[in-house]
C-alpha positions in Angstrom: 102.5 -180.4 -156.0 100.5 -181.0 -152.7 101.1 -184.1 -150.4 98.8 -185.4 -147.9 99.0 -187.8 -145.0 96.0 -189.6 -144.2 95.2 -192.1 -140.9 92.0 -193.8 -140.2 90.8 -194.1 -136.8 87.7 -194.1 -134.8 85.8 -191.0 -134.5 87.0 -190.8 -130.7 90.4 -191.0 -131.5 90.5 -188.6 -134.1 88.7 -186.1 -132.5 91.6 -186.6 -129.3 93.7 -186.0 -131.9 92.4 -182.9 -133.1 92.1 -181.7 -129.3 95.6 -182.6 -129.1 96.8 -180.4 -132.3 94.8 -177.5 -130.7 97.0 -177.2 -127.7 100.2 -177.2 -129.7 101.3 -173.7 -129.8 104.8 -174.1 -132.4 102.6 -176.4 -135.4 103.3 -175.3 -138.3 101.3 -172.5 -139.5 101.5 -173.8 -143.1 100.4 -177.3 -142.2 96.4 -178.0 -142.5 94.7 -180.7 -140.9 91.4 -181.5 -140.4 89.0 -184.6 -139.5 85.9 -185.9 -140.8 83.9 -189.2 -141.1 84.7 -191.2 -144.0 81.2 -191.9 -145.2 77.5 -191.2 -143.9 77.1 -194.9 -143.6 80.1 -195.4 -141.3 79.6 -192.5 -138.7 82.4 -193.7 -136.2 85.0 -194.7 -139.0 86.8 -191.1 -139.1 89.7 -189.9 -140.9 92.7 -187.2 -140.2 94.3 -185.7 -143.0 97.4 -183.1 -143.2 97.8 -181.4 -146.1 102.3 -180.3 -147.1 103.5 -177.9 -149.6 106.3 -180.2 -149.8 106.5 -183.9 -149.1 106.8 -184.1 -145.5 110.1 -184.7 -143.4 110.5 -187.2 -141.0 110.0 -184.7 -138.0 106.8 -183.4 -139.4 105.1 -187.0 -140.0 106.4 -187.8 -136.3 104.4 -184.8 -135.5 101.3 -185.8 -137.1 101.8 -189.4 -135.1 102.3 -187.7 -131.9 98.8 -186.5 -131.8 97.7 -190.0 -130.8 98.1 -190.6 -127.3 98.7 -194.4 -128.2 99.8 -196.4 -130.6 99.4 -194.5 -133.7 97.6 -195.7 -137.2 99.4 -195.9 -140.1 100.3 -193.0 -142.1 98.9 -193.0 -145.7 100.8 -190.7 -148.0 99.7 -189.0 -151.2 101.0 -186.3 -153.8 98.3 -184.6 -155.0 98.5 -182.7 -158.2 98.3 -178.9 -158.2 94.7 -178.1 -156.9 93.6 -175.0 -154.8 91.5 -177.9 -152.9 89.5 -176.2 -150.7 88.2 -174.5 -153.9 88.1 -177.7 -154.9 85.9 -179.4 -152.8 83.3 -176.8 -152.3 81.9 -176.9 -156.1 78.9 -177.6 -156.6 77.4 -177.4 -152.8 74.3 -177.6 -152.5 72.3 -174.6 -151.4 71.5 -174.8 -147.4 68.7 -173.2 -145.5 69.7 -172.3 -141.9 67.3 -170.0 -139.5 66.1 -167.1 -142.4 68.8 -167.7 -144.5 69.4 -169.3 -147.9 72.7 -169.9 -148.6 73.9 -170.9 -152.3 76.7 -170.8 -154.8 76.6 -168.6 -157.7 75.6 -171.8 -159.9 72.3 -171.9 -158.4 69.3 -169.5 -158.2 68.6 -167.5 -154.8 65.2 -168.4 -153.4 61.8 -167.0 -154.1 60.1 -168.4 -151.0 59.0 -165.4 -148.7 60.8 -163.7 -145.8 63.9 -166.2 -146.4 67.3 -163.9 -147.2 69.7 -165.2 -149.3 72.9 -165.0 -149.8 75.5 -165.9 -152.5 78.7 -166.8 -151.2 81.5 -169.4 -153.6 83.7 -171.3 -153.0 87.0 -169.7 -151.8 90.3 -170.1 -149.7 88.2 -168.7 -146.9 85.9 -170.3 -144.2 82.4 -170.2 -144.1 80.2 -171.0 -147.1 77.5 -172.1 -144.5 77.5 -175.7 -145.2 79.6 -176.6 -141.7 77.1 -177.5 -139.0 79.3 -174.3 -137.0 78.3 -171.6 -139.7 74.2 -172.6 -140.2 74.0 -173.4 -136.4 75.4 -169.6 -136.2 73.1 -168.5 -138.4 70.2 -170.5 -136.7 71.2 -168.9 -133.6 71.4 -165.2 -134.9 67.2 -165.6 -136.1 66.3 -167.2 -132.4 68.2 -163.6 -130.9 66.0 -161.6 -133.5 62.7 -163.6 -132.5 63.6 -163.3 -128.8 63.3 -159.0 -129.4 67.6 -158.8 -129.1 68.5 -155.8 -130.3 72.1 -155.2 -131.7 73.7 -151.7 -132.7 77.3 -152.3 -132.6 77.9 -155.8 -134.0 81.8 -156.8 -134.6 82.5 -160.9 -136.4 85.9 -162.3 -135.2 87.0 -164.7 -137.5 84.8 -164.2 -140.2 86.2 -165.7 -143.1 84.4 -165.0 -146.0 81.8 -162.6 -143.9 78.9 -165.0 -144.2 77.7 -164.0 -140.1 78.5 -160.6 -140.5 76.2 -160.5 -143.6 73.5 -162.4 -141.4 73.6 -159.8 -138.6 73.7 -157.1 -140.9 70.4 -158.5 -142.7 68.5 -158.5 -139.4 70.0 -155.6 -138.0 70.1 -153.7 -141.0 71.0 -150.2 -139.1 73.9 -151.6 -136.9 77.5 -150.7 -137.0 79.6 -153.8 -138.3 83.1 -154.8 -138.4 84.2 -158.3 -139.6 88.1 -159.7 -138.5 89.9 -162.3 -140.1 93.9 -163.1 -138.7 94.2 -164.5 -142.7 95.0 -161.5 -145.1 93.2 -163.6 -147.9 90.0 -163.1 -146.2 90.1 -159.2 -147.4 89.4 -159.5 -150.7 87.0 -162.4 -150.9 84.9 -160.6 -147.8 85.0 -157.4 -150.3 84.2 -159.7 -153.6 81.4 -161.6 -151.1 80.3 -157.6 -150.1 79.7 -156.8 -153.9 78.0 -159.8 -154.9 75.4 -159.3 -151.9 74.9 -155.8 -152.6 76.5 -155.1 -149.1 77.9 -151.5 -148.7 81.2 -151.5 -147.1 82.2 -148.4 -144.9 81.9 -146.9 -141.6 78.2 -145.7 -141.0 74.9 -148.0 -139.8 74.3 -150.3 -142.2 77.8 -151.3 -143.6 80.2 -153.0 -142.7 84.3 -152.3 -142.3 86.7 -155.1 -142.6 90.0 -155.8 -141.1 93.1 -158.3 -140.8 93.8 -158.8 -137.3 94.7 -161.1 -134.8 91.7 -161.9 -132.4 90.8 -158.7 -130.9 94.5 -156.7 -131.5 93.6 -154.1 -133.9 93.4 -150.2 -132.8 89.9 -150.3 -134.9 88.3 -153.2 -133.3 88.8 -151.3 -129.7 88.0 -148.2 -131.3 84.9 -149.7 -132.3 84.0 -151.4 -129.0 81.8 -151.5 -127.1 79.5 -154.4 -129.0 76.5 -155.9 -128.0 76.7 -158.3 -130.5 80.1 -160.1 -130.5 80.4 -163.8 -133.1 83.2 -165.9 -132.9 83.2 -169.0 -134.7 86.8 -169.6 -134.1 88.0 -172.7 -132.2 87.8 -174.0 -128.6 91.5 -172.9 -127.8 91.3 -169.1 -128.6 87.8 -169.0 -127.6 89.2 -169.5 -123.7 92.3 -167.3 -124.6 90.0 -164.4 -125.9 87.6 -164.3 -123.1 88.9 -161.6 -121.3 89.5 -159.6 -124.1 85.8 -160.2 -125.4 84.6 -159.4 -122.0 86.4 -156.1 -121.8 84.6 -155.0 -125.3 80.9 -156.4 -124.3 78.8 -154.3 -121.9 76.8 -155.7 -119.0 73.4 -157.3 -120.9 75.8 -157.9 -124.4 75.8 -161.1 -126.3 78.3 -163.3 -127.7 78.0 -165.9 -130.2 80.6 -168.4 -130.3 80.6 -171.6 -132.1 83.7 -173.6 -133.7 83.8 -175.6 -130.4 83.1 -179.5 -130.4 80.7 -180.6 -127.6 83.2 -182.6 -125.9 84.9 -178.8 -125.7 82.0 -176.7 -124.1 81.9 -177.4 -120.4 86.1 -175.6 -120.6 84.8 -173.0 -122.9 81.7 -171.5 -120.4 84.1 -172.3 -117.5 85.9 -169.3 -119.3 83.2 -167.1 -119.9 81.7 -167.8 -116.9 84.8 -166.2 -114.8 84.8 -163.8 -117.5 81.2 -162.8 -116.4 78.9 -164.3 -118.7 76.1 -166.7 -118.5 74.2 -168.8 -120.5 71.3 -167.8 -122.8 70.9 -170.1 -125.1 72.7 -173.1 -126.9 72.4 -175.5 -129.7 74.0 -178.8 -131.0 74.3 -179.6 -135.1 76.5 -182.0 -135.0 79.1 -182.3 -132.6 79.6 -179.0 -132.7 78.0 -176.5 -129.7 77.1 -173.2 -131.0 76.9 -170.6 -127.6 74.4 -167.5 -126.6 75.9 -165.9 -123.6 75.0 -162.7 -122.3 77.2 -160.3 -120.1 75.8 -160.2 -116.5 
């Protein structure tokens, strides 16, 4: 069985709440949460829910409440019957279109319309099926760097969950290097399965792409590989400013980076980092309240 603990809250709150989880370094690795609104029609009325193995102790529901800096709202708990649950509620998405790409489940067809690429990526226990505004604004962002004449050899995706960008880059630079990271070991055989089903060579040579488990750039492969001149992350605000001087030392001068999994409220603390690290702002875009980044290495 899977519990859950639920509280309702304004979108402000939860969102200082989520901030607040994200500069916690001993959480619970186990222990999921995430925030969303409750319903299109009620934009500001958000919810945060934490998702147990096991019904949750008294120290690990004080946790949860300690994210609030006030007066926390009540705690809603639920056992949940056995459900892979991310699985779960990612059936029967529907397709998205985001910059060239169509992205759809393997219930539905790919598209016929011309010059759009599509890919098939399901449902699985790893991030990135394109329907978070993070993932299509990525995408978005990788056709505007293809319009603008960017031209990207050496392309590495830290983070990449179940390879969605690194498939993106890899369609419109279809003789670049690629490597895709992931810290979660799960990610390596649903980026290999995702590989297959997109007729996506894997290997070492232009035009595939080599996959590895690692933590944020720590991996004698991904600093073998360096340098890139196209760098993703779609991480989150926290290890973006941690990683910026290890994406700066694998970037050359006129590089890009990508990054995205940032809420707007996070951005100005997130160039701040990149900025000392010797980047500056090409480009940006908002879906959501998420802020998807284009900096380049001066």
């Amino acid at each position: 069985m899977t519990w859950k603990l639920s509280a309702f809250a304004s979108k402000k709150t939860i969102q200082a709440a989520l901030l607040a989880h994200e500069n916690i370094e001993d959480w619970e690795p186990e222990l999921v949460i995430s925030g969303s609104e409750v319903s299109e029609q009620l934009p500001d009325e958000w919810v945060l829910e934490a998702w147990y193995p096991r019904k949750p102790r008294r120290v690990q529901t004080d946790a949860l409440a300690g994210l609030f800096a006030r007066s926390p709202p009540p705690l809603v708990l639920e056992k949940l019957p056995d459900t892979d649950w991310l699985t779960h509620s990612q059936r029967g998405m529907e397709p998205i279109r985001a910059g060239a790409f169509y992205i759809h489940a393997p219930d539905y067809p790919p598209t016929t319309e011309n010059g759009v690429i599509s890919f098939v990526i399901p449902a699985s226990q790893a991030f990135g099926t394109g329907h978070h505004e993070t993932t299509a604004g990525c995408l978005a962002v990788l056709t505007e760097m293809k319009r603008s004449g960017l031209i990207a050899r050496n392309i590495a995706d830290i983070g990449s969950g179940t390879g969605l960008l690194a498939f993106g880059a890899m369609a419109l630079w279809p003789r670049a290097h690629a490597l895709a990271t992931d810290i979660d070991p799960v990610c390596l055989p649903v980026v290999e399965e995702n590989c297959r089903a997109n007729a996506i060579a894997m290997g070492g040579h232009a035009g595939e792409l080599t996959m590895v488990v690692a933590d944020g750039m720590d991996h004698p492969l991904i600093r073998a590989r360096a340098p890139y001149d196209l760098l993703i992350a779609n991480i989150l605000a926290g290890p973006l400013v941690e990683l910026a001087p290890d994406f700066a030392a694998s970037v050359p001068p006129g590089g890009s980076l990508l990054l995205a999994g940032l809420l707007e409220t996070q951005e100005n603390a997130v160039r701040a980092a990149y900025l000392r690290a010797g980047f500056r702002l090409a480009a940006r875009m908002v879906n959501g309240d998420w802020s998807i980044l284009w900096l380049r290495r001066r």
